[in-house]
Structure formats: C-alpha cells, structure tokens
N, C-alpha and C positions, 0 to 999 in steps of 0.2 A: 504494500500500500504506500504510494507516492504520498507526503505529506507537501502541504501549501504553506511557504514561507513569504513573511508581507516582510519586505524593507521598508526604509522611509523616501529612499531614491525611488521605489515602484509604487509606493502609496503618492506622493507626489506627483508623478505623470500621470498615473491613473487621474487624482484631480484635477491637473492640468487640461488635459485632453478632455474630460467632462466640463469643465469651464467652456471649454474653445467649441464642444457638440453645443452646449446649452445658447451660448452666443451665437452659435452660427444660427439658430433657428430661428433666432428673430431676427436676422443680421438682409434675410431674401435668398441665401442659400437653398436652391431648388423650387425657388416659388414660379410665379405664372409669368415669369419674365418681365418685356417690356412695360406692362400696363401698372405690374405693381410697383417698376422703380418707376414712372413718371407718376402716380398717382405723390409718392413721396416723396421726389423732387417736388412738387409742388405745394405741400405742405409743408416743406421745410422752407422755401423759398416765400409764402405765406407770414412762418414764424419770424425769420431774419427780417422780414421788413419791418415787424409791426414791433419786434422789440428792440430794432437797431437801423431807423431810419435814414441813418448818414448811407446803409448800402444802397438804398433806393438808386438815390444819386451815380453810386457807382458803379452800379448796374447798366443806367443808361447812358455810361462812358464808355465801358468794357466793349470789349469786340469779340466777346466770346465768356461764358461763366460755366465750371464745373462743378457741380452739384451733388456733394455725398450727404444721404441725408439721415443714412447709420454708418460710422464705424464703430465695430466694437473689438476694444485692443483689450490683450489679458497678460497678465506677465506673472512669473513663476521664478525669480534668478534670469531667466530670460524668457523673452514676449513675444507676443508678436499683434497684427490687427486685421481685418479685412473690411469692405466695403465694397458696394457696388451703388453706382450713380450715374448723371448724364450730362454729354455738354450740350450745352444749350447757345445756339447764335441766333443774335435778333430776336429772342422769346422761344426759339423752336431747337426740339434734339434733334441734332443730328450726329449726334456717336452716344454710347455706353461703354462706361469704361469701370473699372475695379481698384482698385488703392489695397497695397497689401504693406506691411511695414513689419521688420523685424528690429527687436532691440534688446542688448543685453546689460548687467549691470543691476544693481540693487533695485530689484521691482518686486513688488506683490499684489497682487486685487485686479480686477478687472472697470474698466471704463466703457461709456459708449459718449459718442456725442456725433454731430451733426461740424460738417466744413462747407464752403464757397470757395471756389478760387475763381478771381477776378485776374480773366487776360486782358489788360489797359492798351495791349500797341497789338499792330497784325502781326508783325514778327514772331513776338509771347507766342498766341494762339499756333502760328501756323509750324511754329518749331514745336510745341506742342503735338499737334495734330499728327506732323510727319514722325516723330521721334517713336523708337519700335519701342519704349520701355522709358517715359520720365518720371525724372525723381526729383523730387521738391529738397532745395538745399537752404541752405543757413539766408540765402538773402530775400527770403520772402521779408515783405510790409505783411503785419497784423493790423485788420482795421478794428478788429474787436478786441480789448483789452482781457487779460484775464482775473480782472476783477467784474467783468460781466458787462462792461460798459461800452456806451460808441466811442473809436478816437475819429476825433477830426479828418475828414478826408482833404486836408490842403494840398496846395500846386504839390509840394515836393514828393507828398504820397502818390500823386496822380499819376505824377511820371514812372513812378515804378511798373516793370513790364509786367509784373503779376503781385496780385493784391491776395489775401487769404483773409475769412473770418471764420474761428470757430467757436462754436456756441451750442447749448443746449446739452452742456457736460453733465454725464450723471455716475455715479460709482466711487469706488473705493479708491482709487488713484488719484492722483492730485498733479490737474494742469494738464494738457496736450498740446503737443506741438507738433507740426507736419513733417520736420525735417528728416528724412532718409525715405520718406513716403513713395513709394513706388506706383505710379498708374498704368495702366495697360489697357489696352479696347476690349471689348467683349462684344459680346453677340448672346444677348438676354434670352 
C-alpha cells in the first residue's frame, strides 16, 4: 500500500494552481467569446468615465484605446496574470487581444482590476498593432493615481505616445502596475 505524502512545496502549488482555476473562471477563460468581452469592455469603459472624467477627454484624443476590463494577477513567491480585452478605434473593435504578465519576488494574495491604454500618436497605435508580442515598459504616463484619483491630463501628459489608467483594484495585493505586461491578438 503506497502511502500519500503532502509537502509544503506540493501543498502550495496545489493552492497556487487552485487560485489561478478559481481566477481564470471569472477572468472569460472559455466563455462565449466576442460578445462577452465587448459586453465588458463597455462596462468598464462606462465605469472609467463616470469615476475619472479627465479620460473622457483623452479618449477623444487617442487614436486608438485598449480595453482590459478583468485582469486577475495571483502570486505565490512568484505570479503571474491574465486578461482578455479589445482595441477599440474611433469607438469600434477592431482587434482582441490578451495581456498575460509574469513576476517574481516577494508576493502573496491574489488581485483583479480593470486597465485602458491610451495610444495619443498613430505611430503608438500602429507599432502597437504591427508588433507580434508588446510589452508595456517602465515609460508609460498613469492618468489614474493610485490613491484612486484623476491626475491632470496636461500638454506634457498629452504628448506621451501611450497613456495607461488602472482602476477598479480589488484583493489582497497592494497596487498594480502594467510594467512587463505582455499583449498578444486573439481571436475570441
């Protein structure tokens, strides 16, 4: 008779991996595709307006906006997140795309929130668009503070090729930020 021995290395991936099933299930992992992420792009795009009106504005600067309206990141010693969203030009999708982010380093708990990236120039967008695999680096502008608040969209934020707001943080983790954030196209 084999007996069964738990570690604390196997007990922890086991809950790992139950975090990361439990998050993917709300996350649209296997859902009805196109209709459920534009249903929730647009309710997330709904939310940002009415609680951070300075996007409006830079909404209708942008030449392009991507729209994740769940990620939900979990980290264990190391993490990682997923998301599926849509870029939207002139008010209309025309791509879906995924954000996936890994990270290592003193973490535990799990988060979800809600992102926007605002492409400002055609360039932004269309290095964007062409690129097989982009990854959001250290020089994004935040227009949404992480005290919850609008910052100013002035000239000098304007000019930045891509603008980012995230909002609507919920869980055990403290703060989000996009930086190593990997997007990719999908086909919903």
């Amino acid at each position: 008779m084999k007996s069964t021995r738990f570690t604390r290395r196997g007990f922890a991936l086991s809950g790992l991996a139950g975090l990361g099933l439990t998050a993917a299930c709300g996350n649209g992992v296997g859902s009805n595709g196109a209709s459920v992420i534009d249903a929730r792009v647009e309710a997330t795009l709904d939310e940002m307006y009415r609680e951070f009106p300075n996007t409006v504005t830079l909404s209708e600067k942008a030449t392009g906006m991507l729209i994740m309206p769940l990620v939900t990141k979990i980290g264990f010693g190391i993490g990682g997140g997923f998301g599926r969203g849509a870029l939207q030009v002139d008010g209309t999708t025309v791509d879906y795309y995924s954000t996936t982010k890994l990270s290592g380093g003193l973490q535990i708990g799990a988060q979800q929130y809600a992102h926007v990236l605002f492409f400002m120039t055609e360039d932004a967008l269309r290095d964007f668009r062409r690129s097989s695999g982009w990854t959001a680096g250290a020089g994004l502008e935040y227009v949404v503070s992480k005290k919850g608040d609008s910052i100013s969209a002035d000239t000098n934020t304007l000019l930045s090729p891509v603008l980012a707001a995230i909002f609507a943080q919920a869980g055990l983790q403290v703060g989000a930020t996009l930086e190593g954030s990997k997007y990719n196209r999908i086909i919903p």
